[in-house]
Rosetta silent file (secondary structure, phi, psi, omega in degrees, C-alpha in Angstrom):
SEQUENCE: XXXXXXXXXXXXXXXXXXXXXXXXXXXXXXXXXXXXXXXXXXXXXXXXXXXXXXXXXXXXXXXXXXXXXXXXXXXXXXXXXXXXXXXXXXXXXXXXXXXXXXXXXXXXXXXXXXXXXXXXXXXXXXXXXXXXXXXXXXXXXXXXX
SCORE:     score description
SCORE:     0.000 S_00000001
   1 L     0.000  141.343 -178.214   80.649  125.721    7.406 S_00000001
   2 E  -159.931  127.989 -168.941   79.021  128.783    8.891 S_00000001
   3 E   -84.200  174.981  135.730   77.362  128.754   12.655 S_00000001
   4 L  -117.632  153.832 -156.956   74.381  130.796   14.379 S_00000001
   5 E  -154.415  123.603 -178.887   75.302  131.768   17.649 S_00000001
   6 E  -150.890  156.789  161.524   72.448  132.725   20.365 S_00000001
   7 E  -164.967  176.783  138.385   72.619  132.802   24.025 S_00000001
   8 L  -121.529 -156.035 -157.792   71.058  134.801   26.715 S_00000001
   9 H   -60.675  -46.454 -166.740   72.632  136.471   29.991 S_00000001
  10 H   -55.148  -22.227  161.677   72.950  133.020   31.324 S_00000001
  11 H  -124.103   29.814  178.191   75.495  131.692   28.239 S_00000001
  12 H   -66.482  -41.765 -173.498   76.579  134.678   27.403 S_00000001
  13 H   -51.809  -82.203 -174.480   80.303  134.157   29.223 S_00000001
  14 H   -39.527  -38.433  161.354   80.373  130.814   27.096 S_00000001
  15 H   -54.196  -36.138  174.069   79.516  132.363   23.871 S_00000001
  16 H   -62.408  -38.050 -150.366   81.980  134.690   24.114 S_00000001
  17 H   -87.705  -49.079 -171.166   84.453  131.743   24.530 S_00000001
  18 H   -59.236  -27.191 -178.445   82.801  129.992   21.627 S_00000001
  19 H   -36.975  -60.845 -166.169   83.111  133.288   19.358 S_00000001
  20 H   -36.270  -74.886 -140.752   86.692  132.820   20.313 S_00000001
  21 H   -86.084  -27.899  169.612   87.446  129.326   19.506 S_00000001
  22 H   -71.890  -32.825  175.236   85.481  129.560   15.769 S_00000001
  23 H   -65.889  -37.334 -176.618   87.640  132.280   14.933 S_00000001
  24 H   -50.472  -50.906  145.365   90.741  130.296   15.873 S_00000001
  25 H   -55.362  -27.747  178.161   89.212  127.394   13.681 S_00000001
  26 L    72.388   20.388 -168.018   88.605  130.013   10.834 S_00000001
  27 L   -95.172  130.102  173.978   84.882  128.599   10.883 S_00000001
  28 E   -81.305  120.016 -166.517   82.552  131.594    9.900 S_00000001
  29 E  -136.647  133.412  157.088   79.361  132.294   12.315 S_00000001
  30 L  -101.466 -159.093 -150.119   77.043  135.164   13.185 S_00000001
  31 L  -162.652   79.848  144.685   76.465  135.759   17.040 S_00000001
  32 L   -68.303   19.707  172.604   72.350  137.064   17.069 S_00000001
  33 L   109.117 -179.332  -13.565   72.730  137.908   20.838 S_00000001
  34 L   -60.315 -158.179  142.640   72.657  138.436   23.349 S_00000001
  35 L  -155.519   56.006  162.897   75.172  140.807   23.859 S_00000001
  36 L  -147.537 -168.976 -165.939   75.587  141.619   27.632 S_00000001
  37 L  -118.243    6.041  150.602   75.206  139.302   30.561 S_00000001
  38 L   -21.698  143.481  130.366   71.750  142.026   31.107 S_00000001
  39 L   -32.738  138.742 -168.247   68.770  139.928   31.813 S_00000001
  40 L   165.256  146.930  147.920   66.712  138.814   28.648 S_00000001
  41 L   -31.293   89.542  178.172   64.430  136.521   27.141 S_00000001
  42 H  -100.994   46.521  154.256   66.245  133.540   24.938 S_00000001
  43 H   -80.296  -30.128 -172.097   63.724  132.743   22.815 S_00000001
  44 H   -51.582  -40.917 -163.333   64.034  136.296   21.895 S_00000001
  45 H  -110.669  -26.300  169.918   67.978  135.378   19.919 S_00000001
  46 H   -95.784    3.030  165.565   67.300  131.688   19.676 S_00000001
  47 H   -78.756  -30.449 -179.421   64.033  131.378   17.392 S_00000001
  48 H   -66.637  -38.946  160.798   65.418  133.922   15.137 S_00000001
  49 H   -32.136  -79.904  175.292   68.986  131.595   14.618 S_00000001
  50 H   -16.331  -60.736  178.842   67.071  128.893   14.795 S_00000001
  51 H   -53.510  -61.506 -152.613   64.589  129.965   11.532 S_00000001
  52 H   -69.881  -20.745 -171.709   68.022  130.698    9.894 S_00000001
  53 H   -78.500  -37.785 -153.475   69.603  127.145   10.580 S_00000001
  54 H   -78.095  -37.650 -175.037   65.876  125.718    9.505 S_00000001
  55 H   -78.493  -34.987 -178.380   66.245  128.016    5.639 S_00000001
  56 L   130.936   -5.059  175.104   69.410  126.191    4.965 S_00000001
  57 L   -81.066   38.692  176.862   71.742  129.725    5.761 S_00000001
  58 L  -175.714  144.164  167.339   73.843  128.287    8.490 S_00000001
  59 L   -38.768  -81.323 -145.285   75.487  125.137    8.880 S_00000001
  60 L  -152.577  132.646  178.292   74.698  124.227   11.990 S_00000001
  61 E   -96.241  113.884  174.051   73.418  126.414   15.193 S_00000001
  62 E   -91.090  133.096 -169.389   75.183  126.848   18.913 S_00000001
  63 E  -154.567  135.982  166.781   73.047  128.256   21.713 S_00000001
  64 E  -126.282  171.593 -172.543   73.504  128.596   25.438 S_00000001
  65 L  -167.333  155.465 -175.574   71.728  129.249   28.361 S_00000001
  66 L   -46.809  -25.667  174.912   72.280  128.382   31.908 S_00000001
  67 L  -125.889  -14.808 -169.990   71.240  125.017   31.860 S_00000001
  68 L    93.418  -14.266 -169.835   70.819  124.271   27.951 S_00000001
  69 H   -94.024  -39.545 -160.876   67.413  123.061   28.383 S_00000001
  70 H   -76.806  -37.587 -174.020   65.206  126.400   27.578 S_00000001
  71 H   -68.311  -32.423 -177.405   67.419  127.131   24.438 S_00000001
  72 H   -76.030  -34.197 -169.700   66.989  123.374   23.431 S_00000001
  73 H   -94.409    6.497  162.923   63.037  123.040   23.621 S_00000001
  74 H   -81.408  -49.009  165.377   63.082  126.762   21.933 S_00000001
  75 H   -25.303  -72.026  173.385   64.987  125.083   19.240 S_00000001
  76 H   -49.043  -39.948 -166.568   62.880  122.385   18.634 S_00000001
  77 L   -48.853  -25.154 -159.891   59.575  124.586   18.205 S_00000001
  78 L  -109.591  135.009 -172.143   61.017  125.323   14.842 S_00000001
  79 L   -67.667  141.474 -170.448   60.412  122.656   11.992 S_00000001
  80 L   103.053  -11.107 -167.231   63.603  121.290   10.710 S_00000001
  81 L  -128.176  140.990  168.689   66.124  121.586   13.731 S_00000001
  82 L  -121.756  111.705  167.700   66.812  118.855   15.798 S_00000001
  83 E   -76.251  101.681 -160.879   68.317  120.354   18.644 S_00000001
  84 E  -110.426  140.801  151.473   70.621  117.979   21.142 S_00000001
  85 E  -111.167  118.850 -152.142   71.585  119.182   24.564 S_00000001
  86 L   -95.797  177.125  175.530   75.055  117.217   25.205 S_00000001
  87 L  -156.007   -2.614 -174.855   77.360  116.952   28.426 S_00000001
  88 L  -154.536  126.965  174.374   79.595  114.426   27.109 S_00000001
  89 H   -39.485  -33.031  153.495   81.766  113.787   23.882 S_00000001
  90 H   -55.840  -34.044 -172.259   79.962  110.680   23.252 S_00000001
  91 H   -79.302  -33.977  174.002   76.395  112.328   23.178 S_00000001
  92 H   -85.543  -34.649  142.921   77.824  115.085   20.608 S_00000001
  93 H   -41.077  -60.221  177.131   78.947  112.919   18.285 S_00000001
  94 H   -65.307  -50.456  144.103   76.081  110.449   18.264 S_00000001
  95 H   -23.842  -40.218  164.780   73.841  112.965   17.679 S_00000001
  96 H   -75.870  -83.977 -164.353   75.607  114.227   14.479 S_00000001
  97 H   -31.657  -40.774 -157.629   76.594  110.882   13.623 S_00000001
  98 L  -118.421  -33.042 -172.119   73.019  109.224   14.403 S_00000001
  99 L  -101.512    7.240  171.052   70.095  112.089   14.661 S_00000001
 100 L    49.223   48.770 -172.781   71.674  114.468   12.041 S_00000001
 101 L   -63.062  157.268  166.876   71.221  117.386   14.701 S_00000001
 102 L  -116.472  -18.252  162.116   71.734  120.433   13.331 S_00000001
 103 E  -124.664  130.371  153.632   72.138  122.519   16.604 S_00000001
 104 E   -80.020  135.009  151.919   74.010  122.040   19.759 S_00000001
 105 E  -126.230  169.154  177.042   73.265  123.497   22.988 S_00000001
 106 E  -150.939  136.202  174.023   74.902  123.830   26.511 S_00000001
 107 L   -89.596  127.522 -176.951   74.228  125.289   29.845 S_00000001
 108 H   -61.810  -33.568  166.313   77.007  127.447   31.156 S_00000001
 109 H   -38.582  -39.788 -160.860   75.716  126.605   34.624 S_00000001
 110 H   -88.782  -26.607 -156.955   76.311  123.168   34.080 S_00000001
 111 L  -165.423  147.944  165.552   79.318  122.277   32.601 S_00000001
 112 L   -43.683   66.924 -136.508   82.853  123.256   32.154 S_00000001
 113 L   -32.898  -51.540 -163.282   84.189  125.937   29.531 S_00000001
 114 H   -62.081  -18.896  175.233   87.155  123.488   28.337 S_00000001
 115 H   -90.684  -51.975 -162.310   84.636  120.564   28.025 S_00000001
 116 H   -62.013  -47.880  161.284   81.731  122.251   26.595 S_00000001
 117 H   -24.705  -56.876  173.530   84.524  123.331   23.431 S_00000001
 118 H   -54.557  -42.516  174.297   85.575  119.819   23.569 S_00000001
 119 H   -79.768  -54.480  145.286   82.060  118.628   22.770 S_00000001
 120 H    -2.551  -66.589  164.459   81.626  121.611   20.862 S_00000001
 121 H   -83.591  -46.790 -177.089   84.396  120.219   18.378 S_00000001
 122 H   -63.008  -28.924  163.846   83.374  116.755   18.264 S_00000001
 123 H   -58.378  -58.123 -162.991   79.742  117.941   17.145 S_00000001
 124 H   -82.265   22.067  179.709   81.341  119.932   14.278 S_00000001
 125 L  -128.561   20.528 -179.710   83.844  117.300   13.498 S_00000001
 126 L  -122.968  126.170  173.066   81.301  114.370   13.275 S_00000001
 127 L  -123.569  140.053 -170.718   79.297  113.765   10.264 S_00000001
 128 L   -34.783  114.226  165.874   75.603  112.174    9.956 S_00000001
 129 L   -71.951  -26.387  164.030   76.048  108.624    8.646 S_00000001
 130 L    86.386 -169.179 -166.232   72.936  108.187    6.941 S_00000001
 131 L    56.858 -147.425 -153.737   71.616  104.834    6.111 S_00000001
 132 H   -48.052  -36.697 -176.790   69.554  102.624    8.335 S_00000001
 133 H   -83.804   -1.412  143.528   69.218  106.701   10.397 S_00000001
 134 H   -33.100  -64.117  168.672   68.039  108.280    7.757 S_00000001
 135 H   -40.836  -74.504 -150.665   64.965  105.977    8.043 S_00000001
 136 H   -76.760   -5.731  161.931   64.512  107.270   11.715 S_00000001
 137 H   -84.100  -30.784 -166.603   65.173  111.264   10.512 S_00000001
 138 H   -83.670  -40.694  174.309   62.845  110.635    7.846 S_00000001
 139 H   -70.729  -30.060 -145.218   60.078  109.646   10.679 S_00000001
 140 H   -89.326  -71.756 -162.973   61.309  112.704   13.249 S_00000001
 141 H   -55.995  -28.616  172.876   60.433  115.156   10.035 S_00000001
 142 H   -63.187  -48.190 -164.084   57.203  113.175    8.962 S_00000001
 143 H   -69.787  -21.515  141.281   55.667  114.047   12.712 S_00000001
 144 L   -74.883    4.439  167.980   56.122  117.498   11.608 S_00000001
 145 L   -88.139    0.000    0.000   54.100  117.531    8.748 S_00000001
């Protein structure tokens, strides 16, 4: 398994945390910014991730932002990533399990370091079941063509 890691100033504090908790797991990731809590642009560190999650070099992509929602509809722009923005351990599973997401995101604003981990692990510890939601992945990616 091997992450992308984006944030801007606004998830930077959480990023930091997440750095933390992949090494600790022994899960390998690269961290494309930011890397201050400076002001910045995150389309600027998450389209570039993003692209990388989209060739098939990363697993699976984490991105924060203050609320989760700018990182998530940057995310999306790029064909191939289905980007979920979760708040609850149910929603980060079912998203692996049912939409075969390939990125998480979370707003540090928003949510709770010890929960957003906690979801955090339940995304990377749930895997896409396939079957009848394949069919409905298979439709998501057709609408992109």
């Amino acid at each position: 398994m091997k992450i992308a890691l984006a944030s801007d100033h606004g998830g930077y504090r959480y990023k930091q945390a997440i750095k933390q908790f992949l090494d600790e797991k022994g899960i390998d990731f690269t961290d494309f910014g930011t890397d201050s809590e400076a002001s910045c642009d995150y389309p600027d560190y998450v389209r570039p991730a993003a692209e990388a999650v989209a060739r098939g070099e990363f697993t699976y992509g984490v991105f924060v932002c203050g609320t989760g929602i700018g990182v998530s509809i940057t995310a999306n722009k790029v064909r191939g990533i289905r980007a979920a923005l979760v708040h609850d351990v149910f929603s980060a599973k079912a998203t692996r399990a049912h939409n075969d997401a390939n990125v998480i995101t979370f707003g540090q604003r928003v949510i709770g370091e010890g929960l957003m981990l906690e979801l955090l692990a339940a995304f990377l510890g749930t895997e896409f079941e396939g079957g009848r939601h394949q069919t409905r992945i298979d439709k998501i990616t057709a609408i992109e063509e």
